[in-house]
C-alpha positions as CSV (number, residue, x, y, z in Angstrom):
1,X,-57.9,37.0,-33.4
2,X,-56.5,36.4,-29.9
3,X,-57.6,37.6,-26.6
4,X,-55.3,38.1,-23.5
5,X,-57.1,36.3,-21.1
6,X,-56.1,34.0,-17.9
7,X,-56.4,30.6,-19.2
8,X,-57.1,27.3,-16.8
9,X,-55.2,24.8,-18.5
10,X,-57.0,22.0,-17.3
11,X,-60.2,23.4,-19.2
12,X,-60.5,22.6,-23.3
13,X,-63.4,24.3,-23.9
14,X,-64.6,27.3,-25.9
15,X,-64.9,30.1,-23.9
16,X,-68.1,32.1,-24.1
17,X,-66.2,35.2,-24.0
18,X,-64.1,34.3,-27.6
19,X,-65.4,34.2,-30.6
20,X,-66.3,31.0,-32.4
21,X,-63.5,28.6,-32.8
22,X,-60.8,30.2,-30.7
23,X,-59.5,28.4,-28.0
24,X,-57.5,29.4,-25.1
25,X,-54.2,29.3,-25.9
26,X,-51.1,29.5,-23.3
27,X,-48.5,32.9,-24.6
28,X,-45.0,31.4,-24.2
29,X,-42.9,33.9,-21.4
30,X,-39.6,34.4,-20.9
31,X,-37.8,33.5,-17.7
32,X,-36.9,36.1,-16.3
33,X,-33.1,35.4,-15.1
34,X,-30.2,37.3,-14.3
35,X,-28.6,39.8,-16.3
36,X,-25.2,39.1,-17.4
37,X,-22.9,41.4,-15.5
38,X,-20.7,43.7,-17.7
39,X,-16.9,43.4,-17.2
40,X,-15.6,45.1,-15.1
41,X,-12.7,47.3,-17.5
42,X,-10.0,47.1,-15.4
43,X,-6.3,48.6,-16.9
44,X,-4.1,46.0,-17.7
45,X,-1.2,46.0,-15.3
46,X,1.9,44.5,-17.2
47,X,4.4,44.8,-14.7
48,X,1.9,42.9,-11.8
49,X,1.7,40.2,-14.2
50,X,4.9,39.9,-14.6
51,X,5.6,40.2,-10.8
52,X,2.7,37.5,-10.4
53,X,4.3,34.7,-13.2
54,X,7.9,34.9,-11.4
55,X,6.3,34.5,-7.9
56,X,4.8,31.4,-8.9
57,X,7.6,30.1,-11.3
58,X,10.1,30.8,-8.3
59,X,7.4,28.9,-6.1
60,X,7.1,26.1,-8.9
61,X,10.7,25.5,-8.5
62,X,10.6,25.3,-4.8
63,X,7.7,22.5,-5.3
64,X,9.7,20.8,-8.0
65,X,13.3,21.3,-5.5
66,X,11.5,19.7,-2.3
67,X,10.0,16.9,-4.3
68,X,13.6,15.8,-5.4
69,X,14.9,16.4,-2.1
70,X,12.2,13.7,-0.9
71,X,12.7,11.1,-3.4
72,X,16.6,11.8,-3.1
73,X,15.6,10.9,1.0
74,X,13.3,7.9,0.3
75,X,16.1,6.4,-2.3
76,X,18.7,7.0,0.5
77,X,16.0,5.5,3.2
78,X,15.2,2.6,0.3
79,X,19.4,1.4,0.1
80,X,19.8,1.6,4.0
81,X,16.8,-0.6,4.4
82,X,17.9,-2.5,1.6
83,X,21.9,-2.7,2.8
84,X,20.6,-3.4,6.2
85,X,18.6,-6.7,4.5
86,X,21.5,-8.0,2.8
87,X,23.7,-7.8,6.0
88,X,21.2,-9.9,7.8
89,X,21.0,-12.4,5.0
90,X,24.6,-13.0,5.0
91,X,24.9,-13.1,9.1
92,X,21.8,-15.8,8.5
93,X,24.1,-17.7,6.3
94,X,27.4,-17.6,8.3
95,X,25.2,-18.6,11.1
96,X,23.9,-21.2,9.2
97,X,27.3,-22.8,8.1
98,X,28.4,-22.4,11.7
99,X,25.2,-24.8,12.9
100,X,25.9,-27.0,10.1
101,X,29.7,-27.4,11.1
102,X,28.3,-27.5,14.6
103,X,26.1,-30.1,14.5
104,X,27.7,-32.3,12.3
105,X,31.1,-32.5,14.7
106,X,27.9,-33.4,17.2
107,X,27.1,-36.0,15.0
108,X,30.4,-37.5,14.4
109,X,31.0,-37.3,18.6
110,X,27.8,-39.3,19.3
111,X,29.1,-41.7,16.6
112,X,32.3,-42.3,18.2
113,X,30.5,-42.4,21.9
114,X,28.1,-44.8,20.4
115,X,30.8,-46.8,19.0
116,X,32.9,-46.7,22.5
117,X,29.4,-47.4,24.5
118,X,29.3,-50.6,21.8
119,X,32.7,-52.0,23.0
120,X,31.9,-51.4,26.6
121,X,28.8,-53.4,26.2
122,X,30.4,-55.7,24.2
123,X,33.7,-56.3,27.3
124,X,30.7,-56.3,30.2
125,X,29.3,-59.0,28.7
126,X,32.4,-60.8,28.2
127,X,33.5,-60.3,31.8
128,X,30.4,-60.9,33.5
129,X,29.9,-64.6,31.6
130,X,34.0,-65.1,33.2
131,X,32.8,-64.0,36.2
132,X,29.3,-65.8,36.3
133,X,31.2,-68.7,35.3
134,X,33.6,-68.3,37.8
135,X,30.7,-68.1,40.6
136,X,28.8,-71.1,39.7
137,X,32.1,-73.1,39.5
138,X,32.5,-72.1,43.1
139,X,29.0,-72.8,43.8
140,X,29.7,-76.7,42.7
């Protein structure tokens, strides 16, 4: 037999009030939640449906339409930049070659001047030893 009565669970003792060899017991409860809400019957309306799965096919194809149209753009955008690249890359290389050709017509003009600077040494000090000679033969 089991009595109904508040129990304090921090107290394991016999209760005076039970008979022998009953002890308090806690009674398992329920929470008490929410009911669940009955659905709402509502008539099925076919032709809204319908109306609703076109709307958003049609706007499906718009999505799918505008996403090609902007990978159609950022191809085009990719080919210009990438056009644009190799017509620097070959004006660098005709600009190049034209330095090269340049510089190496430079080179071959400092070789002749150096060669011409060479012979002009090379007659000064010729004519300065006539004319040296000739000054200390005066001299004497």
């Amino acid at each position: 037999m089991q009595l109904d009565l508040p129990v304090d669970s921090r107290v394991r003792t016999r209760c005076p009030r039970r008979p022998n060899g009953v002890r308090a017991t806690k009674v398992a409860r329920k929470p008490e939640g929410r009911k669940p809400k009955k659905n709402a019957s509502r008539p099925i309306d076919r032709a809204a449906e319908r109306k609703a799965a076109l709307a958003y096919e049609r706007e499906q194809k718009n999505r799918d339409r505008e996403r090609a149209r902007e990978e159609n753009a950022r191809q085009r955008q990719r080919e210009r930049r990438q056009q644009a690249v190799d017509k620097a890359q070959t004006a660098l290389g005709k600009a190049e070659g034209e330095h090269a050709r340049r510089a190496a017509a430079i080179q071959a003009e400092v070789k002749a001047l150096e060669k011409r600077s060479q012979a002009e040494d090379a007659r000064w000090d010729k004519k300065k030893k006539q004319l040296e000679a000739a000054l200390r033969r005066a001299r004497s």
